[in-house]
RODO-2510 file (C-alpha; in nm, 4 decimals, decimal comma):
residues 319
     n   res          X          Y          Z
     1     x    -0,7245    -1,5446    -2,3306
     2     x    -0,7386    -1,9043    -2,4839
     3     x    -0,5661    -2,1723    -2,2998
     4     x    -0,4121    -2,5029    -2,4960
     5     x    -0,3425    -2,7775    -2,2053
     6     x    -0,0171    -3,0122    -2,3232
     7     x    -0,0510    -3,3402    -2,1912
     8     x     0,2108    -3,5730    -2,2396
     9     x     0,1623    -3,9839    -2,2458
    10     x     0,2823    -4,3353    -2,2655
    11     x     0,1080    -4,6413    -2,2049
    12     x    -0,1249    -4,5163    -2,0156
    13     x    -0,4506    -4,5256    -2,2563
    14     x    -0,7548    -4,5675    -1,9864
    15     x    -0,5663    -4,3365    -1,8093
    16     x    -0,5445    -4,0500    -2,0513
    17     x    -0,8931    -4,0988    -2,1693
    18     x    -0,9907    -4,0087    -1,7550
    19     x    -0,7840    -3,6586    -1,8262
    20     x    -0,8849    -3,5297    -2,1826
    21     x    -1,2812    -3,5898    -2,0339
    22     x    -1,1185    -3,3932    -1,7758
    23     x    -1,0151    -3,1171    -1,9867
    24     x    -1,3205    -3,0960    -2,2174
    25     x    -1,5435    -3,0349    -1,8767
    26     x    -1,3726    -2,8139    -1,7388
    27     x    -1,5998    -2,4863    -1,6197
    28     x    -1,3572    -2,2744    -1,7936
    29     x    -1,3051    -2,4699    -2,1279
    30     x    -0,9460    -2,4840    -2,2540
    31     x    -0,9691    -2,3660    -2,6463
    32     x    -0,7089    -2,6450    -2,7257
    33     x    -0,5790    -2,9770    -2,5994
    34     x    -0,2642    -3,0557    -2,7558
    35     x    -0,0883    -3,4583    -2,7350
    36     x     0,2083    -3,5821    -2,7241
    37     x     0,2233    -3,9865    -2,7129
    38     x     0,5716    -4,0573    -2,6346
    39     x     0,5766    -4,3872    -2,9178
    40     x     0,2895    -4,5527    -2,6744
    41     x     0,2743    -4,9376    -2,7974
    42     x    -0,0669    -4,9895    -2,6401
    43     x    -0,2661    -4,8844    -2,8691
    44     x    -0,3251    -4,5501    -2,7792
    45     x    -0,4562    -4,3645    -3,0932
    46     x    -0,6625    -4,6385    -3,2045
    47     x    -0,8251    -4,6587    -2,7943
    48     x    -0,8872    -4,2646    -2,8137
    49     x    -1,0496    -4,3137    -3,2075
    50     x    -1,3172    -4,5689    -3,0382
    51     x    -1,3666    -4,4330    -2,7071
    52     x    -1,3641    -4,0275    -2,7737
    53     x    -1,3207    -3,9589    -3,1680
    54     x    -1,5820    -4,1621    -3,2910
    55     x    -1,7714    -3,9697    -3,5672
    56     x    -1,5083    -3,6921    -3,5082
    57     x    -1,3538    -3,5474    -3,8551
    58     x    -0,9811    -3,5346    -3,8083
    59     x    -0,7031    -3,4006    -4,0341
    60     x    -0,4110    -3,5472    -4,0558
    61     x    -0,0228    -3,3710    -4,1562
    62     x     0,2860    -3,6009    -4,1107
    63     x     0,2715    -3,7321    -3,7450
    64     x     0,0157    -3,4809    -3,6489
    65     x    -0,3364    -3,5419    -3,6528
    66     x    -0,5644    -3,3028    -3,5295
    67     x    -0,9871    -3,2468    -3,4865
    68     x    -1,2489    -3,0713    -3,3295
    69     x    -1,4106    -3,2241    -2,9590
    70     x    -1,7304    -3,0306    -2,8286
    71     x    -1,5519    -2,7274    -2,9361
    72     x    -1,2149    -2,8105    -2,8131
    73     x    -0,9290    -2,8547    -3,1051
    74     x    -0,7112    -3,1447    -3,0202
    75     x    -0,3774    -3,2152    -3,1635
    76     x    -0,2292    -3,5521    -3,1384
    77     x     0,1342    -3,5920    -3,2142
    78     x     0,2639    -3,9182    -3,2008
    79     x     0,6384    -3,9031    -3,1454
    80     x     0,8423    -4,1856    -3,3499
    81     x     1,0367    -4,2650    -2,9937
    82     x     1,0255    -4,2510    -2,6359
    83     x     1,1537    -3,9051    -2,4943
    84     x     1,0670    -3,9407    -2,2007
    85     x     0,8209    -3,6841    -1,9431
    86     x     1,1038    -3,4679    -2,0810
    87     x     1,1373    -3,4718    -2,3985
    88     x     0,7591    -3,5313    -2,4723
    89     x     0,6587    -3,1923    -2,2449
    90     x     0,9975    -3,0224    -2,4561
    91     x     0,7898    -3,1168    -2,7539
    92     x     0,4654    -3,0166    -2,6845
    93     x     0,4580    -2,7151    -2,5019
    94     x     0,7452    -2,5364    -2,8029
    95     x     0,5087    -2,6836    -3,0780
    96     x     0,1696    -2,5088    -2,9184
    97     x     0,3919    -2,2082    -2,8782
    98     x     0,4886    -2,2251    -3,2325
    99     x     0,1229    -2,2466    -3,3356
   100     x     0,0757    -1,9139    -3,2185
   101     x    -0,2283    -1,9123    -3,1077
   102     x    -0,2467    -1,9455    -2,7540
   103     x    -0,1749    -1,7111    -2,4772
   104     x    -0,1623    -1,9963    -2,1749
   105     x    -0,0132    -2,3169    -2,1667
   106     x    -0,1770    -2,5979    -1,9237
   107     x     0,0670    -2,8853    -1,8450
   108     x     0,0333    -3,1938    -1,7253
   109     x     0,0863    -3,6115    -1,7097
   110     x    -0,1777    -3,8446    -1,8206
   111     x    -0,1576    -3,9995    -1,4658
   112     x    -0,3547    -3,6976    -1,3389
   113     x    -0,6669    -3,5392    -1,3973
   114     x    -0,7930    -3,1020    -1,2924
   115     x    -1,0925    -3,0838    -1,0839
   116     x    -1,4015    -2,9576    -1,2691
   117     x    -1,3163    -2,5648    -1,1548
   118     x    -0,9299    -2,6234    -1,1291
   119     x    -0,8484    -2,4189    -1,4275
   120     x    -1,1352    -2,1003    -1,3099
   121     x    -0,9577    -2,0760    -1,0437
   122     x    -0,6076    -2,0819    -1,1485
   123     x    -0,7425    -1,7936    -1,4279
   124     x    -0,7410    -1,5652    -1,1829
   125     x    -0,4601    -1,4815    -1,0901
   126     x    -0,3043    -1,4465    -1,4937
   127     x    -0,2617    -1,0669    -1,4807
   128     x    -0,0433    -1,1241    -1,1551
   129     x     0,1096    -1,4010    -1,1966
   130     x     0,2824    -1,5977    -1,4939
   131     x     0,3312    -1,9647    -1,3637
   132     x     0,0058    -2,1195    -1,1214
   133     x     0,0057    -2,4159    -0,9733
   134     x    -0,3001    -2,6052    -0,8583
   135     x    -0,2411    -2,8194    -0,5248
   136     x    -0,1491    -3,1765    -0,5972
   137     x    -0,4408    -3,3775    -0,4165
   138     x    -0,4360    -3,7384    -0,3607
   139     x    -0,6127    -3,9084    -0,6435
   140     x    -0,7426    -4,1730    -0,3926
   141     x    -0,8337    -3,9364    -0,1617
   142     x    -0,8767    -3,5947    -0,2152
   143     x    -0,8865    -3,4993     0,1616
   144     x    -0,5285    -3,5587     0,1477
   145     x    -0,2523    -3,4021    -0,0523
   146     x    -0,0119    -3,6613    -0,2866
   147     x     0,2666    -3,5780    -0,0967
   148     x     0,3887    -3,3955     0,2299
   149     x     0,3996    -3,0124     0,1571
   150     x     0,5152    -2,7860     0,4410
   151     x     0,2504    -2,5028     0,6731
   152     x     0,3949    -2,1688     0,7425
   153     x     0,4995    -2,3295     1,0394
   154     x     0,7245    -2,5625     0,8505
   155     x     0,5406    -2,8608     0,9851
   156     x     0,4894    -3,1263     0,7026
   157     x     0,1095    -3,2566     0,6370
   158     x    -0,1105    -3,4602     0,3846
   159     x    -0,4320    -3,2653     0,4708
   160     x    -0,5402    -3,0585     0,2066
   161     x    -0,7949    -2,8648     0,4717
   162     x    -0,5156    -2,7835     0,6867
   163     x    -0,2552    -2,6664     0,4380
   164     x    -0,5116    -2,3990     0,3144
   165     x    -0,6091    -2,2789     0,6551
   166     x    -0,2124    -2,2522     0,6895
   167     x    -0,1467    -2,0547     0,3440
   168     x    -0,4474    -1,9245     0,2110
   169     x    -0,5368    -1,8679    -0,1209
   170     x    -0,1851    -1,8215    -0,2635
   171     x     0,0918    -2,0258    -0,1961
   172     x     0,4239    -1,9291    -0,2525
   173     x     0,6119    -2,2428    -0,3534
   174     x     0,4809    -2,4953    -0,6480
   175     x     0,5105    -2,9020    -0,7478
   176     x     0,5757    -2,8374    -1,1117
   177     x     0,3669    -2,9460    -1,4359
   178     x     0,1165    -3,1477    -1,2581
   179     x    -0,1286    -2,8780    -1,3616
   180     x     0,1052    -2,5304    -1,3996
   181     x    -0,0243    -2,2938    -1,6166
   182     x     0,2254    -2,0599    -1,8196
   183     x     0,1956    -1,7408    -2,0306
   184     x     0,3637    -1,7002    -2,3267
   185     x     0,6063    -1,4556    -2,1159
   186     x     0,7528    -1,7210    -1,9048
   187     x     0,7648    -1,9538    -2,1961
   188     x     0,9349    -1,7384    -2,4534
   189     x     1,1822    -1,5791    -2,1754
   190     x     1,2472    -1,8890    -2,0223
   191     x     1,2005    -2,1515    -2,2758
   192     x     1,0994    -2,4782    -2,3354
   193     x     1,1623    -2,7746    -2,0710
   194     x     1,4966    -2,9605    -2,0580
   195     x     1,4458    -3,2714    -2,3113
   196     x     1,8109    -3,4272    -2,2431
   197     x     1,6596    -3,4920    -1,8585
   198     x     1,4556    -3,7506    -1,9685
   199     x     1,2546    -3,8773    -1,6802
   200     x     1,2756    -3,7069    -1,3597
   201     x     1,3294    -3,3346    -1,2621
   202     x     1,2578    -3,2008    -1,5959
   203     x     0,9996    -2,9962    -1,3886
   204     x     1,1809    -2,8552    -1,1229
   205     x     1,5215    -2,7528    -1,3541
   206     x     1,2252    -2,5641    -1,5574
   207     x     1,0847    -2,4045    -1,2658
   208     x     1,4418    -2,3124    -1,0965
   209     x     1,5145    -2,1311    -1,4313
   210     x     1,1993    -1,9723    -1,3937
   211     x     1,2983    -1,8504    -1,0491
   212     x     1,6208    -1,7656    -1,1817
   213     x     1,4861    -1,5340    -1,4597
   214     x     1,2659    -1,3049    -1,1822
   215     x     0,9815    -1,4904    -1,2095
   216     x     0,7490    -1,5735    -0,9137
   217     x     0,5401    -1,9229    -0,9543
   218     x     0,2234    -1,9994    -0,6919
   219     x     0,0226    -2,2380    -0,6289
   220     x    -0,3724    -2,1387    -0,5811
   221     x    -0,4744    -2,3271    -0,2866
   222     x    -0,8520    -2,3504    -0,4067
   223     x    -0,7739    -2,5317    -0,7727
   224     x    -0,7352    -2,8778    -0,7242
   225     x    -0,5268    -3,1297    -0,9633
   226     x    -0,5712    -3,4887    -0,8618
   227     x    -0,2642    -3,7346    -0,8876
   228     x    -0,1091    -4,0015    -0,7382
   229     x     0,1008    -4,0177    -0,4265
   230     x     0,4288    -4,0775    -0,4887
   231     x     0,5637    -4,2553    -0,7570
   232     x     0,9035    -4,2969    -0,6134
   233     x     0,9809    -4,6166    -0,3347
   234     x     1,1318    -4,5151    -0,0372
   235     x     1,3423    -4,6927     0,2279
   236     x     1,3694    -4,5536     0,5627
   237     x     1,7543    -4,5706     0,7273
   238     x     1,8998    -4,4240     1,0464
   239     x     1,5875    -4,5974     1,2626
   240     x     1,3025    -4,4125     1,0103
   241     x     1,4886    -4,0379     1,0646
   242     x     1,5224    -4,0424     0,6395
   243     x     1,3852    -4,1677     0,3750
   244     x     1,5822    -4,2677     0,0612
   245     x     1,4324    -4,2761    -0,3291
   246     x     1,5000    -4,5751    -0,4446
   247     x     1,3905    -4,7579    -0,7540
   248     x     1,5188    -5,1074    -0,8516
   249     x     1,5524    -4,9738    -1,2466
   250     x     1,8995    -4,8651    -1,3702
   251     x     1,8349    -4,6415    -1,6027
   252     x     1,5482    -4,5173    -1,3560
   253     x     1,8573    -4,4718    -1,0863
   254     x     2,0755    -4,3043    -1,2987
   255     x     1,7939    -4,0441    -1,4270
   256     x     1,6941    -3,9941    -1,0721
   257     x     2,0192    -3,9077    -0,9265
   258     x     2,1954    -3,7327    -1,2407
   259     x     1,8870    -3,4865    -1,2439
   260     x     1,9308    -3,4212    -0,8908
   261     x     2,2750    -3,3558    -0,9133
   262     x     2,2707    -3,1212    -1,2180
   263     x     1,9667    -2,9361    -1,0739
   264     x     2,1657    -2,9079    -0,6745
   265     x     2,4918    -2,7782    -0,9254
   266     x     2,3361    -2,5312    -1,1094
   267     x     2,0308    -2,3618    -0,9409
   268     x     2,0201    -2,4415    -0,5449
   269     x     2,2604    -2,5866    -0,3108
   270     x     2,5580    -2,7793    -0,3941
   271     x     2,5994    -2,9333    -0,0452
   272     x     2,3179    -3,1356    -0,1174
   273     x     2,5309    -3,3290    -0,3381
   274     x     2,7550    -3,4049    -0,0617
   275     x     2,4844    -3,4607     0,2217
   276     x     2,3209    -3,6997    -0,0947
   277     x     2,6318    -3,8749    -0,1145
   278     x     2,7029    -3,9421     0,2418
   279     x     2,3190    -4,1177     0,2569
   280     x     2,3243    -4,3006    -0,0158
   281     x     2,6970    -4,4283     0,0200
   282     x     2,5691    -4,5403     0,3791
   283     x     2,2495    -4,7087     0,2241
   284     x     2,4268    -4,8651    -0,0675
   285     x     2,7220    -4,9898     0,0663
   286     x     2,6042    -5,1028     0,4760
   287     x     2,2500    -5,1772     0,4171
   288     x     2,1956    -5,2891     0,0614
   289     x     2,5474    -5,4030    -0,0046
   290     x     2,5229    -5,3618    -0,3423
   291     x     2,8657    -5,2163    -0,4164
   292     x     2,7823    -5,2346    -0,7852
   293     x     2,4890    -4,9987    -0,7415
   294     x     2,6892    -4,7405    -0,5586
   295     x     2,9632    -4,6728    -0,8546
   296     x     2,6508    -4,6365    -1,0603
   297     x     2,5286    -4,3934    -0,8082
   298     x     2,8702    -4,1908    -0,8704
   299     x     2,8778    -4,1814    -1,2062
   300     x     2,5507    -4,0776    -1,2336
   301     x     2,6736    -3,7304    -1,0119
   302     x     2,9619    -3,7125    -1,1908
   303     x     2,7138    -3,7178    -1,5369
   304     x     2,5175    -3,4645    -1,3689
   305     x     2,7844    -3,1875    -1,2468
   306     x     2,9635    -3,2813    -1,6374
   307     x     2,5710    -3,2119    -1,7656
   308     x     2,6025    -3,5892    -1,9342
   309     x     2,2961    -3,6736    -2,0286
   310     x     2,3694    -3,9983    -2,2281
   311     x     2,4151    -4,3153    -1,9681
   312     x     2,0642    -4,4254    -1,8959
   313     x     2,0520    -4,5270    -2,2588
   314     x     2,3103    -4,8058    -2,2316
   315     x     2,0690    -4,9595    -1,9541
   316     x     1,7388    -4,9563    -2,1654
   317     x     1,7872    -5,2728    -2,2864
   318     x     1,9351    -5,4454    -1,9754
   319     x     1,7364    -5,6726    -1,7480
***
């Protein structure tokens, strides 16, 4: 079966050289590595040609370019804007499809890098399975896990020994795209991701529609993906009981809570929209004050049960 990984990046040049080194080592090779630089203005192409395609033959069509890496084809496609995680994983994973070619699709941010086995083991499990997960490990330290993820027990931990001793070697719930591998049955039943998301969620809406469609995604405990922790702040209310997402960004905000919303409306519990609302009214308006922030915060769930996808675009250019 030949596997083309789609990473998507922006600005993130030193970082996305780590991953595509990554990829090429792997101790099952992928057959393809296919790009998507979301309009990076770092350089990005021209860090890649001195650092990794030096010598390398490449071909060029439109805003494709495309070559051959110790026997690994990569495909760079430079978008001509930002689309966000969304739109630039929309884009590459339905133009790999369309290449017809492949019969696995390996997603992931440039952030993040497999472990030298990661995709072995996630092969096998592809005739049961068609969407695997490797376990998101700390990047810093890859005794712990990037996030808490619950034991059978529903305890939360960070320690990756303990949360295999708790599972095993399958796990039945996922963190999507920081590593998932699809077949060409979930992708062409299920379809691409949701570009209109933008930043934020894109992931989990995807996977929720895979659930939806009768699908069963896992995550194999032995393949590791290393990432970073959290990306998200968080400020702890009702004396360090919760912890809100917070980020300081408008158009950040409004991505972070319309996504939620749409994805709590259509595919899991709409309470959560209410519970959401009663914690972040309470943070907004007693401990931040910021009364301005809050009708931001309710427009954004009213964009998200409407399925508005346009208002973090008036707050690009806003300081």
């Amino acid at each position: 079966m030949k596997v083309c990984a789609v990473v998507v990046t922006y600005n993130r040049k030193e970082l996305l050289l780590r991953c595509i080194k990554a990829l090429v080592a792997q101790s099952r090779k992928v057959d393809a590595i296919y790009l998507v630089d979301n309009a990076s203005t770092d350089g990005t192409f021209d860090y890649l040609m001195t650092n990794l395609l030096t010598g390398i033959e490449l071909s060029k069509e439109g805003d494709l370019t495309w070559g051959i890496i110790n026997n690994v084809k990569l495909y760079l496609l430079k978008l001509p804007e930002n689309t966000g995680g969304a739109g630039g994983f929309y884009n590459g994973l339905k133009n790999a499809r369309e290449l017809n070619e492949y019969d696995l699709f390996w997603m992931m941010d440039d952030d993040g890098y497999p472990s030298d086995h990661c995709l072995e083991m996630q092969m096998k499990y592809v005739n049961g399975y068609d969407y695997i997960m490797p376990v998101s490990v700390d990047i810093d330290d890859h005794e712990r896990l990037s996030w808490p993820v619950k034991l059978k027990s529903g305890k939360e931990t960070r320690n990756y020994a303990e949360l295999k001793a708790s599972w095993g070697e399958v796990i039945d719930f996922v963190f999507p795209f920081n590593g998932s591998l699809l077949t060409t049955k979930i992708v062409d039943e299920v379809g691409y991701p949701k570009k209109e998301l933008f930043l934020w969620g894109d992931e989990y809406e995807h996977y929720w529609r895979c659930k939806k469609a009768g699908f069963n995604p896992v995550t194999i405990a032995n393949a590791a993906f290393y990432h970073p922790a959290n990306k998200l702040d968080f400020e702890s209310i009702w004396f360090g009981l919760y912890r809100v997402p917070v980020t300081n960004v408008d158009w950040r905000f409004i991505c972070l809570i319309r996504n939620s919303t749409y994805i709590y409306w259509n595919y899991t519990n709409k309470f959560n929209i209410v519970l959401k609302g009663i914690i972040y009214t309470y943070y907004l308006l007693l401990v931040k004050r910021d009364i301005k922030k809050l009708s931001l915060y309710f427009k954004s769930v009213k964009d998200g049960i409407k399925g508005d996808f346009t208002r973090h675009k008036q707050y690009f250019n806003k300081k």
